[in-house]
C-alpha positions in Angstrom: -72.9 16.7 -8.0 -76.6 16.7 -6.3 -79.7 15.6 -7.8 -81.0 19.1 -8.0 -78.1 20.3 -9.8 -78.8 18.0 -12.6 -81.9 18.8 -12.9 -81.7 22.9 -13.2 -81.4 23.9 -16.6 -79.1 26.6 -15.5 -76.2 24.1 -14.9 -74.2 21.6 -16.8 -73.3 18.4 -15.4 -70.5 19.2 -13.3 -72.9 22.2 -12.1 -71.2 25.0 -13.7 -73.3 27.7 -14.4 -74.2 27.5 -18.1 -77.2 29.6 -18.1 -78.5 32.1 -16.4 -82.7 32.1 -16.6 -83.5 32.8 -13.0 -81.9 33.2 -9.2 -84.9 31.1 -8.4 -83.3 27.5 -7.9 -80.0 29.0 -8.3 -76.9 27.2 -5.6 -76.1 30.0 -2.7 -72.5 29.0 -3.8 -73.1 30.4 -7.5 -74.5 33.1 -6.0 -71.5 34.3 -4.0 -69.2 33.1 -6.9 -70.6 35.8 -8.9 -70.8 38.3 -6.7 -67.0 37.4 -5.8 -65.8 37.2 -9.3 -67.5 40.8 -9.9 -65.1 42.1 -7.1 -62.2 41.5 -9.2 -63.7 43.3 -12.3 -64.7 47.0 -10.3 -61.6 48.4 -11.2 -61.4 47.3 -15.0 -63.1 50.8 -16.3 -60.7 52.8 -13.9 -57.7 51.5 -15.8 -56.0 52.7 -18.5 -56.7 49.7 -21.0 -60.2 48.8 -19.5 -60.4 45.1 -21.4 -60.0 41.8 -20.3 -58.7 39.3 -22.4 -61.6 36.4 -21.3 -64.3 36.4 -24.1 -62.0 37.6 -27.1 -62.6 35.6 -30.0 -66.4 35.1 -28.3 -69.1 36.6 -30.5 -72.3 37.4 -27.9 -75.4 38.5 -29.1 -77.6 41.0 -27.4 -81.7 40.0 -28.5 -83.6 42.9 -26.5 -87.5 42.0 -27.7 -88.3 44.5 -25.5 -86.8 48.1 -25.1 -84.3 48.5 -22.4 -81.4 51.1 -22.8 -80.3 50.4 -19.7 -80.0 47.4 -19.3 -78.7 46.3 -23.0 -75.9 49.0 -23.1 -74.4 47.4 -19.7 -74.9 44.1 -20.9 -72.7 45.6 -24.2 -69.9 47.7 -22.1 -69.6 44.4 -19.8 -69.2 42.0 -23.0 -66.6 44.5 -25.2 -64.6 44.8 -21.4 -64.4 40.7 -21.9 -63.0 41.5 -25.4 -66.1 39.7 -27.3 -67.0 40.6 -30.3 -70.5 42.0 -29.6 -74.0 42.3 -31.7 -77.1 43.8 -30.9 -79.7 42.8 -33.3 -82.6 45.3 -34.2 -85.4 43.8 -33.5 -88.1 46.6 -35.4 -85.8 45.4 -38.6 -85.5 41.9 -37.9 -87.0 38.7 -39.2 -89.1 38.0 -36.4 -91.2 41.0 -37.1 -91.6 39.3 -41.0 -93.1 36.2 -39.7 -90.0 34.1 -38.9 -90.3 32.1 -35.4 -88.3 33.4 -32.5 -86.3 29.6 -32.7 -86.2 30.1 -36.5 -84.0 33.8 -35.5 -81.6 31.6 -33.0 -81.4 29.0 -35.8 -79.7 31.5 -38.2 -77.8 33.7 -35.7 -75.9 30.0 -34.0 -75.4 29.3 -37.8 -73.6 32.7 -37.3 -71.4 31.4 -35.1 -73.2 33.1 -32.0 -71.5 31.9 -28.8 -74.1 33.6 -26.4 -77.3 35.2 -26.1 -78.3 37.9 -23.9 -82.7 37.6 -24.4 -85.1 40.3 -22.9 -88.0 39.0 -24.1 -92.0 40.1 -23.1 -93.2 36.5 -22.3 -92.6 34.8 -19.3 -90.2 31.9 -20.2 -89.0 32.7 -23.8 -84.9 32.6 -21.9 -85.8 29.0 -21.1 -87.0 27.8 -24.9 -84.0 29.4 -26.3 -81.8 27.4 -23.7 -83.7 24.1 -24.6 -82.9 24.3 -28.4 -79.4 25.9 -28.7 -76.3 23.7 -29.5 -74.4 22.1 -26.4 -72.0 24.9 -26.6 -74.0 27.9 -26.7 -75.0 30.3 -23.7 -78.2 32.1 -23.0 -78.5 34.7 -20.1 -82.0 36.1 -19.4 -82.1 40.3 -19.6 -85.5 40.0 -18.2 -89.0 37.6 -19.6 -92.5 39.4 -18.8 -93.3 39.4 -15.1 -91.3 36.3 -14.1 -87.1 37.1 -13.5 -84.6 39.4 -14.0 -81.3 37.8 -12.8 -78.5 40.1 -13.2 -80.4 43.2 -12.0 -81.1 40.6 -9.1 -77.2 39.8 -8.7 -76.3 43.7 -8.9 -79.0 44.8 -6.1 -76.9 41.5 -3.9 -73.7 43.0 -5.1 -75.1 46.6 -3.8 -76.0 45.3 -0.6 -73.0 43.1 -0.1 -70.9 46.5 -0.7 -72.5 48.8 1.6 -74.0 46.2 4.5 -71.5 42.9 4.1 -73.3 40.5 6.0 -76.6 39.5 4.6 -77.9 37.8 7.6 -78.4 40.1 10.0 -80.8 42.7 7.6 -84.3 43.7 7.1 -84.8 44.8 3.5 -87.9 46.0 2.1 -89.1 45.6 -1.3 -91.7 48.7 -1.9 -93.6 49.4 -4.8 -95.4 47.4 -7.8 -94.5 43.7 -6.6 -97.0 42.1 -8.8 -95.9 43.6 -12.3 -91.9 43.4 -10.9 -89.8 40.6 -12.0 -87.0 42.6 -10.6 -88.7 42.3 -7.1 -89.0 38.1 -7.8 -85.5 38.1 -8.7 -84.5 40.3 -5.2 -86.7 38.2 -3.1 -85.1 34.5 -4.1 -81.6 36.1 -4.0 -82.1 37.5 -0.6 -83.6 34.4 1.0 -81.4 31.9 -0.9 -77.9 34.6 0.9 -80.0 34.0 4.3 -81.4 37.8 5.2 -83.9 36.9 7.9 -87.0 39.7 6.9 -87.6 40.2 3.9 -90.4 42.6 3.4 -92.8 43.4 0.8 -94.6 46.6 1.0 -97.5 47.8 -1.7 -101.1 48.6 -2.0 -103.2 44.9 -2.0 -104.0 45.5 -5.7 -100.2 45.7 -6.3 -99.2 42.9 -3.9 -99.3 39.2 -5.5 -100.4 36.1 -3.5 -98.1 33.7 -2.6 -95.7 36.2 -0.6 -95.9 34.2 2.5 -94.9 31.1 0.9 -91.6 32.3 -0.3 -90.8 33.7 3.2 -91.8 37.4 3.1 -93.7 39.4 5.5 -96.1 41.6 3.5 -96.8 45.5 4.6 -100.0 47.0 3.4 -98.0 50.4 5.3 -95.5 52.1 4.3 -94.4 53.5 7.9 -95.0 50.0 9.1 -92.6 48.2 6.1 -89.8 50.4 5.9 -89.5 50.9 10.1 -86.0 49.7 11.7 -85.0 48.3 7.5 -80.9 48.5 6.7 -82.2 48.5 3.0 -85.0 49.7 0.9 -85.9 48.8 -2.1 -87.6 51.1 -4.7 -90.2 50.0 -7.6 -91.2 51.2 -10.7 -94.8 51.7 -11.2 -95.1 49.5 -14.7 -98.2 51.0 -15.7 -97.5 49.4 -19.1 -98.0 46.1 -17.5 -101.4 47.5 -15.4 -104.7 46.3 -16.7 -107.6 48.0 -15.2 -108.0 50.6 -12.5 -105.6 49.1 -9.9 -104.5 52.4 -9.1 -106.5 55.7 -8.0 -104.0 58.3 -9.4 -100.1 59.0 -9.6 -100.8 61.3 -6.6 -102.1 59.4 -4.3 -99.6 57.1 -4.8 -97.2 59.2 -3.8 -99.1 60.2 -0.9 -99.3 57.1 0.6 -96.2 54.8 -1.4 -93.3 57.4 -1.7 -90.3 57.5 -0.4 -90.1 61.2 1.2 -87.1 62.2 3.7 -89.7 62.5 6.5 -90.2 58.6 5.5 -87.2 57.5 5.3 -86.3 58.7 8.6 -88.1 55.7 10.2 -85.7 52.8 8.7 -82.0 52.6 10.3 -80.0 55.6 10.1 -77.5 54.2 7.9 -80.2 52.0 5.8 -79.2 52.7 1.7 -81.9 53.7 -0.5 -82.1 51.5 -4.2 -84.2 51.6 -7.3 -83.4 49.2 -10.5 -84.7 52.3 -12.5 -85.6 54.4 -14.3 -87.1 55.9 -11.5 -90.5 58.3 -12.0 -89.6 60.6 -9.5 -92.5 62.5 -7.7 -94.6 58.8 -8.0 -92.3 56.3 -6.0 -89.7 58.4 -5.0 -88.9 62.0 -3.7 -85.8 63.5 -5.5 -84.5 64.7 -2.3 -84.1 61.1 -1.5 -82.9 60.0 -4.7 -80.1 62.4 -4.7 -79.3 62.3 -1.3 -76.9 60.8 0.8 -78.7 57.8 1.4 -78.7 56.7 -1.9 -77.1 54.3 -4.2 -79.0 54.2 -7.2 -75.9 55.4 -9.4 -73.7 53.2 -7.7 -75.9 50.3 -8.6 -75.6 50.9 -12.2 -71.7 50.6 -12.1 -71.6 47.4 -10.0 -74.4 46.4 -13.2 -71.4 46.6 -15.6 -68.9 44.8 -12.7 -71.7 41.8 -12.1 -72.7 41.1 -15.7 -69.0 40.1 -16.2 -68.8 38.1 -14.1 -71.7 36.2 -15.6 -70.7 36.8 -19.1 -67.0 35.3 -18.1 -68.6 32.3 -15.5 -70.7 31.1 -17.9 -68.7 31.3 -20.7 -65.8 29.3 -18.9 -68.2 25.8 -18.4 -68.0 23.0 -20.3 -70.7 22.2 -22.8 -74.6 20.9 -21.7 -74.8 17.1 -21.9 
């Protein structure tokens, strides 16, 4: 065991992934586990009896502080296919919106005997203080925390690529859209340098473009002809104009005009180069629906690896041995 490993808060002390909060310090070799271990669960909802035996007896709880039907009903199909007993807890209705801290909720639901907790939360970090205060024993995967990660969608869009493009390190993928409200596109970016693809791109508007890019090894595109020319894989945002303050936008329009993905666009990456978006998609503002529906791209695909990948992470995690 390294150094580093005992010093992530994602891994117990024989480095087993315990938690997952972010890809961002994550081992490559966790990494490729999961996206390994999700192979082996593609085919469960093709058979007959589509559960697994590997979580029964488990109870995981899905806290979604933030709406996301998405994202919390794969996190439910993936945990019932483990055979855990599953529980989504209503936040409108719950005791956090009476006054009760959100440690105070975790307190009450472990004395529940809550094995794992799947957190979407709207600030950065909240995944992180739930990890620090749970029992040895328990399990908290992050569903997404304000601007700053979203793991599994990160593993799912690695799983994507892995399917359709197999080798990471010989692509040029590039990330397009609303970098600087996306902690999808933080997620992609530490995933894709951590497998080794050599350009990563990041293509917005300036107001829409964080600093620091550079740093974490991405070439940044002000263009959208110049980001997405000769790229094996694009990568679609959603405008999160509930995160926007002020005008950093002109209009949806222009936008489109100068940020959408249009066939006539498209036809300057790679022939073959697959077309993703984490969703939902506002279609006529990022994307054209001729490109959204067309042969190109994956974005359904992507949401049945999502089931596949967050598996394996439910059934990874859940095999490691307690924190010390």
């Amino acid at each position: 065991m390294t150094a580093s490993m005992s010093r992530n808060p994602q891994l117990n002390a024989h480095g087993e992934l315990h938690h997952l909060l972010s890809i961002e310090g994550l081992p490559r070799e966790i990494i490729e586990r999961i996206l390994s271990t999700a192979d082996s669960f593609i085919n469960v909802a093709e058979r007959e009896v589509k559960n697994v035996p590997l979580l029964r007896g488990r109870s995981v709880f899905n806290l979604f502080f933030e709406t996301s039907t998405r994202t919390r009903t794969t996190f439910e199909i993936a945990a019932r296919r483990l055979s855990a007993d599953v529980f989504n807890l209503d936040i409108a209705r719950s005791s956090t919106s009476k006054g009760e801290s959100l440690l105070d909720t975790i307190d009450n639901l472990t004395a529940m005997q809550a094995d794992m907790f799947v957190v979407r939360h709207a600030s950065s970090g909240a995944p992180y203080l739930i990890a620090r205060h749970v029992a040895p024993h328990v399990h908290v995967i992050n569903a997404g925390d304000g601007r700053h990660a979203h793991p599994t969608q990160g593993l799912l869009d690695m799983y994507t690529i892995r399917h359709y493009k197999k080798d990471f390190t010989r692509l040029t993928v590039a990330i397009v859209g609303d970098i600087l409200h996306s902690r999808v596109a933080r997620s992609d970016i530490h995933a894709l340098t951590t497998l080794g693809v050599p350009e990563v791109r990041a293509v917005g508007p300036l107001t829409l473009l964080p600093a620091g890019l550079e740093q974490l090894g991405v070439r940044v595109f002000t263009r959208l002809d110049e980001g997405i020319r000769g790229a094996d894989v694009i990568i679609m945002l959603r405008l999160q104009n509930e995160r926007m303050r002020g005008a950093l936008l002109p209009s949806a329009q222009e936008y489109f005009r100068n940020y959408g993905l249009t066939p006539e666009k498209l036809a300057l990456a790679k022939p073959d180069a697959i077309v993703m978006h984490p969703g939902p998609m506002n279609r006529g503002v990022e994307i054209d629906s001729r490109v959204a529906d067309g042969g190109q791209s994956v974005i359904l695909p992507q949401v049945t690896f999502g089931i596949a990948v967050r598996m394996a992470v439910l059934s990874i995690a859940a095999s490691s041995k307690a924190m010390q």
